[in-house]
C-alpha positions in Angstrom: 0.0 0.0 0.0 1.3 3.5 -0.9 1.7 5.8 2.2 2.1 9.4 2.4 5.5 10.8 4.4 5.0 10.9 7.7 1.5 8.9 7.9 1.2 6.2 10.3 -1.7 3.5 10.1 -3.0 0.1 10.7 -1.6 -2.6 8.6 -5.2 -3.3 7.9 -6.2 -0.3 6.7 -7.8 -0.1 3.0 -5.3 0.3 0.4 -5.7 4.3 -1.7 -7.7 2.3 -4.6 -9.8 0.8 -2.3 -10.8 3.9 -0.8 -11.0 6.0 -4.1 -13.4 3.1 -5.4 -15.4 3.3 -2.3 -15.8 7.4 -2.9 -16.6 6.8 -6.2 -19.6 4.4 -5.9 -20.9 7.7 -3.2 -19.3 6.6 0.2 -18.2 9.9 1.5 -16.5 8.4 4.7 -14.2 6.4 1.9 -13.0 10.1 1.0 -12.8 11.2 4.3 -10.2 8.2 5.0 -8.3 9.5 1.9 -8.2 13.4 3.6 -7.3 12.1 7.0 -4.2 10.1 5.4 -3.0 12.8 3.0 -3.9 15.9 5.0 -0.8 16.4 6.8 0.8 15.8 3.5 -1.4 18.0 1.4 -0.7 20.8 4.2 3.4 20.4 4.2 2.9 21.5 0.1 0.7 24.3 0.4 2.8 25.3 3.1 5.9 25.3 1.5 4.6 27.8 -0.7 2.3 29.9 1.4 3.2 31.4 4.9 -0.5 33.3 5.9 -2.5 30.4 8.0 -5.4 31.3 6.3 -3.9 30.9 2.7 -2.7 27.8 3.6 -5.9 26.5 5.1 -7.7 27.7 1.6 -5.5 26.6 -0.4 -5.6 23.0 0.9 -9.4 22.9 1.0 -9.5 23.9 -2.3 -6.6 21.0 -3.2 -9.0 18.1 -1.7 -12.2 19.9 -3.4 -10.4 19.7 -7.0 -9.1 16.1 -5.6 -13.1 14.8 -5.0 -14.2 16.1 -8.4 -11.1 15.4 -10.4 -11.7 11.2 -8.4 -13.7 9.8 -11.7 -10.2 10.8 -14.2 -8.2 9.2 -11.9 -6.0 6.2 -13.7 -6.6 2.4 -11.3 -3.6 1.5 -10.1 -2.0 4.6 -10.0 -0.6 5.5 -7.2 -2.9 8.5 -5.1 0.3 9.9 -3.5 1.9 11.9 -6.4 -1.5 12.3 -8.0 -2.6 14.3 -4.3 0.6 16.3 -4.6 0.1 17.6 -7.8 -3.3 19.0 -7.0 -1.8 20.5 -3.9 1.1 22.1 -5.7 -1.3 23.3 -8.6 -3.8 24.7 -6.1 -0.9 26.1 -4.1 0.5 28.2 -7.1 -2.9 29.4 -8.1 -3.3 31.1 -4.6 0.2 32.4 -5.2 0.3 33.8 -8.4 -2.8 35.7 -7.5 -1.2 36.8 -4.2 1.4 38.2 -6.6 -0.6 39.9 -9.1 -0.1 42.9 -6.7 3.4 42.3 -4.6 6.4 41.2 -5.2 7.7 37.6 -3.1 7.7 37.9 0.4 10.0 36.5 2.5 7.0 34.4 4.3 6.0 33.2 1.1 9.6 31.3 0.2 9.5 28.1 1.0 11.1 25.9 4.1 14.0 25.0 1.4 14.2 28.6 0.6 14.0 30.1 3.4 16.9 27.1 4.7 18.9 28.3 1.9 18.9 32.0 3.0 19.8 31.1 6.8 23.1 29.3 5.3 23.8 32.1 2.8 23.7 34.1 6.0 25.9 32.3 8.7 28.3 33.7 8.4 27.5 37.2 7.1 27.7 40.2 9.3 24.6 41.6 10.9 24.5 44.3 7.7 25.2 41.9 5.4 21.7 40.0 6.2 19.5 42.0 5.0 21.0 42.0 1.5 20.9 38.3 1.4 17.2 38.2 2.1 16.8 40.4 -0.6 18.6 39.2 -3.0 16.8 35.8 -2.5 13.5 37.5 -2.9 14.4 38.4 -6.3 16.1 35.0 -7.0 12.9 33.0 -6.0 11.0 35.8 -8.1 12.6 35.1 -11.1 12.3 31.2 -11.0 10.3 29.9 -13.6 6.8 28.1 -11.5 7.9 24.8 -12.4 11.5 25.6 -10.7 10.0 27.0 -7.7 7.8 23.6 -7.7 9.9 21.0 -8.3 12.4 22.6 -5.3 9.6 22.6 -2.9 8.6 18.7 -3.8 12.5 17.6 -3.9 14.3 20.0 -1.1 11.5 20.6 1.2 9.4 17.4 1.0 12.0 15.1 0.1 10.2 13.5 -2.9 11.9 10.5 -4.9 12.7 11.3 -8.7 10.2 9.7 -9.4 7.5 11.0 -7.1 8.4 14.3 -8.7 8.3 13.6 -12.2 4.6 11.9 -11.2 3.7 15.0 -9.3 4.7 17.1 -12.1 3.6 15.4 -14.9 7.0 15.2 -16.3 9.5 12.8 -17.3 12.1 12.3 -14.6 14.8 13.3 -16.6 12.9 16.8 -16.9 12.3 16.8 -13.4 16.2 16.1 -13.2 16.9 19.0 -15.1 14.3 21.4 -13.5 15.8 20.5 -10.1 19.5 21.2 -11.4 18.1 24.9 -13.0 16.7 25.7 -9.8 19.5 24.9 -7.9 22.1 26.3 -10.4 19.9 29.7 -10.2 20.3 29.5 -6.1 24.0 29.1 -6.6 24.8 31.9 -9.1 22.9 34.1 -6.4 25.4 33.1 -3.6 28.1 33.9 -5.8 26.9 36.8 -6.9 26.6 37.3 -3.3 30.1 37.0 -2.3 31.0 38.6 -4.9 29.2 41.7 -3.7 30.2 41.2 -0.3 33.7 41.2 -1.2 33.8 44.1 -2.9 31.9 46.3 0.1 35.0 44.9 2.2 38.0 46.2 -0.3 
C-alpha cells in the first residue's frame, strides 16, 4: 500500500484504490479516510509555498475539493500519492500567483527550502550583510520559472523520490532532473553573486 510521508496507520487499513473506489460508488467516509491520510501531507505542500495560516488552510481545502471532483479521471492503479501532490502544488500556485498579481515575493512566502537556503547564505555574514541576502533571494525566488519554484519545494522541502516528482509534475524524470538542477544552479549563481558583492563592500 502506498503511504504518504509521515503517515502512520493500521496494517489493515484499506489500500488508496480501495478507498477511491469506495468514494466513487458515493461513500463519503471512503473520501474522508483519503483526507485524513494525506492531509498532513497535502498541508506540508501548500505550506511550502504559502506562509499566511489562512492561505494555507484555503488553499488545501481547495486541493482536496479539486481532488473529490477530479476522483472519476483518476487512472486504477495509479498510485494516489503523487496524484494528491500535484493537485496540492497546482492549487498552491494558483493562490500564489494571484497573491502576486499585486506584490512582489515575500520572505514568508519562500518556501522551508528557501528560506533554509537563505539562513546558510547568511551564517556567516555580518549583521549588515543580512538584509542583503534576504533580498537578493526574494528576487532569485522571483525570477524562477513556477515549475523551478515547484519541483524545489517537492524535492528539497518534501524530500520527494525522482520519481514521485516527475509523477507529481507530470514530467518525465529526466525533466524533473533538469528542472531540479536549474533551480539549484539559479540558487548558486545568487550566492556567488553574493560573495561577490560582499567582497567588494569589504575592499
Amino acid at each position: 500500500m502506498t503511504r504518504p510521508p509521515g503517515w502512520q496507520g493500521k496494517a489493515d487499513d484499506p489500500d488508496d484504490s480501495v478507498l477511491v473506489q469506495r468514494a466513487l460508488a458515493g461513500e463519503r467516509e471512503a473520501f474522508g479516510a483519503l483526507i485524513q491520510r494525506y492531509q498532513r501531507l497535502v498541508f506540508r505542500i501548500v505550506g511550502g509555498f504559502l506562509r499566511n495560516r489562512e492561505d494555507v488552510e484555503d488553499a488545501a481545502q481547495e486541493a482536496f475539493l479539486r481532488a473529490y471532483e477530479g476522483l472519476p479521471g483518476f487512472r486504477a492503479g495509479a498510485p494516489f500519492c503523487p496524484w494528491i501532490a500535484r493537485i496540492a502544488t497546482r492549487a498552491s500556485y494558483d493562490r500564489l500567483r494571484r497573491k502576486r498579481r499585486t506584490s512582489e515575493v515575500a520572505w514568508e512566502d519562500l518556501s522551508s527550502a528557501e528560506q533554509g537556503a537563505v539562513r546558510d547564505l547568511a551564517a556567516g555574514a555580518d549583521p549588515a550583510d543580512r538584509a542583503a541576502v534576504r533580498d537578493l533571494l526574494d528576487r532569485t525566488m522571483a525570477s524562477l520559472a513556477p515549475k523551478d519554484r515547484q519541483v524545489l519545494i517537492l524535492a528539497d522541502a518534501l524530500g520527494f523520490s525522482g520519481a514521485e516528482v516527475s509523477r507529481a509534475m507530470g514530467c518525465s524524470s529526466l525533466a524533473a532532473r533538469i528542472r531540479l538542477h536549474r533551480a539549484r544552479r539559479a540558487l548558486r549563481r545568487a550566492v556567488l553573486a553574493l560573495g561577490l558583492g560582499m567582497q567588494d563592500r569589504g575592499r
